[in-house]
N, C-alpha and C positions, 0 to 999 in steps of 0.2 A: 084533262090530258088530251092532249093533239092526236089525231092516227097518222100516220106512216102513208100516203096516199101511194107510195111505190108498193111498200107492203100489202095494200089493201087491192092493188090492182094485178099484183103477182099472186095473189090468194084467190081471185074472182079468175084469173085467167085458169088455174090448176083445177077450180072447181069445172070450168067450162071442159077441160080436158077429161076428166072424169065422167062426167056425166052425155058430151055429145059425142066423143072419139070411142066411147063404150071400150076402157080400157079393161080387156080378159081380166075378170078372178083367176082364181090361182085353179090350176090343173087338178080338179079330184076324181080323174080317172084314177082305177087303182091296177096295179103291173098285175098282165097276165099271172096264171098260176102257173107255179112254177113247174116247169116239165119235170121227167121221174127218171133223167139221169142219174148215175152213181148204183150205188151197193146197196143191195136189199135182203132182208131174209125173207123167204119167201113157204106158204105154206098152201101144201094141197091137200086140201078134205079128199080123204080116199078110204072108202071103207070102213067109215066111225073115226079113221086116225087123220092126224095133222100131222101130214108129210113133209118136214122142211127142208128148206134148201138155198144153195146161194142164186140171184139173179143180179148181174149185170146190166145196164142199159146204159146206151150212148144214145141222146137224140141229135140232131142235125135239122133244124126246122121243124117239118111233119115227120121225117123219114128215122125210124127207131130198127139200132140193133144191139147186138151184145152176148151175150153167154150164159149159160143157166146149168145148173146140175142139183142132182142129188144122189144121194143113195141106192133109190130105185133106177133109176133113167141114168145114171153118169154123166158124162158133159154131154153137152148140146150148144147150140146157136140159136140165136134170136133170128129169124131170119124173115123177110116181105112184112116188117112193121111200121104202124103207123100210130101216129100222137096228135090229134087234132080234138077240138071241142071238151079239153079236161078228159078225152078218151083214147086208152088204148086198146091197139089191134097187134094181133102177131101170129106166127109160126115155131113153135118150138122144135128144133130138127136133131133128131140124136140120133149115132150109128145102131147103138143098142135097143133103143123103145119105140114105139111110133109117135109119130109126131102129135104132138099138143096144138091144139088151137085155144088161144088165148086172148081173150077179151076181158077190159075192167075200167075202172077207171079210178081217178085222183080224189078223194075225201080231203072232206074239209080240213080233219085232225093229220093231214100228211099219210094216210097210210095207202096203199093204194088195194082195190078189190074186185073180185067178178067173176068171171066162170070159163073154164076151161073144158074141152071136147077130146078124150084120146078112149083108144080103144072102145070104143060103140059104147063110150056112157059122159053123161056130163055133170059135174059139179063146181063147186066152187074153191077158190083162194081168197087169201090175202098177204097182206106184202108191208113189209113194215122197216124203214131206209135203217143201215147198219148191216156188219158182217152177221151172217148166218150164224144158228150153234150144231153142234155136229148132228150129223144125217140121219145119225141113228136117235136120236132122242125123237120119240114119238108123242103124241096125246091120244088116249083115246076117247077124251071127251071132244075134242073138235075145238077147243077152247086154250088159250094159254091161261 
């Protein structure tokens, strides 16, 4: 059987392309994680109990704000926050409570967690995407 001497010269020129042009593989960078936009239920370890409540978040690049309430606290605003490095920073501002300081960041399983500062003590949260269940349901193991 004869070869194709066009074939065999377009097959030598495509290997030359591959091999000297160093033509990119394929992109296996993997996309940023996903910022913690959207609705969350959100729970504060306070006193043996799981305080829950709703949080809001809008990101904009680094810059994060949004809404927050519960029970204890009433509404409030997100307010002087930031989303950088899978981490969040924030200001929790309410008419009724003193303000929260709010630090956590994004898990692998999506949920988001860390520790918050009000009233001269600090503990922790976590935060889990979805509407809140109402205010008054409590745990007192710290655990859902």
């Amino acid at each position: 059987m004869k070869s194709n001497p066009l074939a065999t010269a377009l097959a030598a020129v495509f290997v030359f392309c591959l091999c000297v042009l160093q033509i990119p593989a394929q992109d296996k960078t993997f996309p940023e994680p996903a910022a913690p936009a959207g609705d969350w239920t959100v729970y504060f370890q306070a006193m043996g109990h799981a305080v829950p409540g709703k949080l809001h978040l809008e990101v904009d690049g680094e810059r994060v704000s949004g809404t927050v309430e519960t029970e204890h606290t009433g509404p409030g605003k997100v307010e002087n926050g930031k989303w950088a490095n899978n981490k969040l920073a924030c200001t929790l501002v309410f008419e009724r409570h003193e303000s929260i300081v709010f630090e956590g960041e994004l898990k692998s399983e999506g949920t988001l967690s860390g520790h918050y500062t009000t009233e001269g003590r600090t503990d922790t949260w976590r935060a889990e995407r979805g509407e809140a269940k109402p205010a008054n349901a409590t745990s007192r193991s710290g655990s859902r």
